[in-house]
N, C-alpha and C positions, 0 to 999 in steps of 0.2 A: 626291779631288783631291790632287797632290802639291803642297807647298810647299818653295820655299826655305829650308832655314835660319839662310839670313843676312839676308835680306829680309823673311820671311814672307807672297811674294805667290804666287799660284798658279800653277803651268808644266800648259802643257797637255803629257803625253807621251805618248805612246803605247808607246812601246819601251824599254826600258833603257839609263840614258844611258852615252855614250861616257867612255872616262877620262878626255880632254878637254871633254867639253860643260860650255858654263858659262850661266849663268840668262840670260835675255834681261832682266829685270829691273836685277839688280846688277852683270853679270858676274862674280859666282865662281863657281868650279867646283862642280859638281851630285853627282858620283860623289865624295860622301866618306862617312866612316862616319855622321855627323849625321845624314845624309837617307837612312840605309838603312835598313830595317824591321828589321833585326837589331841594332843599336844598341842599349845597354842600360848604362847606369853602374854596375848591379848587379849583371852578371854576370861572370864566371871573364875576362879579357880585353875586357871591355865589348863582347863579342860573344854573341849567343844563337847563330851558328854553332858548333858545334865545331870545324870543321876551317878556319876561317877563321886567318888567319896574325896575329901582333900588328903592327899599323898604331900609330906613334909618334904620329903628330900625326891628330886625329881631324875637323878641320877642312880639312886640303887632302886636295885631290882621289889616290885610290891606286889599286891595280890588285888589287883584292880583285874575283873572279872571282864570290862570292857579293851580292855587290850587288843588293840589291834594292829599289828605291825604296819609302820606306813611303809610306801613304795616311793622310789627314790628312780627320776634319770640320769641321778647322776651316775656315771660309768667309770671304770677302771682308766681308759684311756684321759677323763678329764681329768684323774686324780695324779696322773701321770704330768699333766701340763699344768695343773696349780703347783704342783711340786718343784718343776723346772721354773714358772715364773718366779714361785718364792725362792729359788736360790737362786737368779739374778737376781732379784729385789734386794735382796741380802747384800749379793756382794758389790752390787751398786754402792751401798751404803758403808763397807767395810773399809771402804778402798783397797781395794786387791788390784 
C-alpha cells in the first residue's frame, strides 16, 4: 500500500504519480522525495539513487525523474491504534 506522507492515509495507485498529483485525502503533492522508496536521511544526498540530482526541499513536490513511490505495511487498522494510543498518552498526561 502507498501512503501519504503528510496525512498517513492510503492512495490507491497504480502508476507513478505526476509532478503535479496531489493526495485525494489532504491535497499535497504526492511526487516528493518523503514518499519515494529512495528517500534515506542516511545517505550521501539523502538519496539511495546515485545519479539522482540534490532536491532542496524534500517535502514539495520535484521533477526527480527516479521517483519511485515506496510501499508501506503499514495499514489503515494500525493508524487506527496509534491514534487511540496517542489519545491515551495524551490524556494520561492531561489529567483528565
Amino acid at each position: 500500500m502507498k501512503i501519504c506522507y503528510f496525512c498517513s492515509k492510503g492512495l490507491h495507485i497504480e502508476r507513478s504519480p505526476g509532478f503535479r498529483d496531489l493526495c485525494v485525502h489532504c491535497s499535497k503533492e504526492i511526487h516528493i522525495c518523503r514518499n519515494c522508496r529512495f528517500f534515506d536521511e542516511n545517505y550521501y544526498n539523502k538519496c539511495r539513487e546515485p545519479k539522482a540530482e540534490w532536491v532542496s526541499d524534500r517535502e514539495k513536490a520535484n521533477y526527480c525523474e527516479y521517483f519511485e513511490f515506496k510501499e508501506s505495511s503499514f495499514s489503515a487498522r494500525q493508524a487506527g491504534s496509534n491514534e487511540d494510543a496517542m489519545k491515551k498518552w495524551n490524556k494520561l498526561f492531561s489529567g483528565e
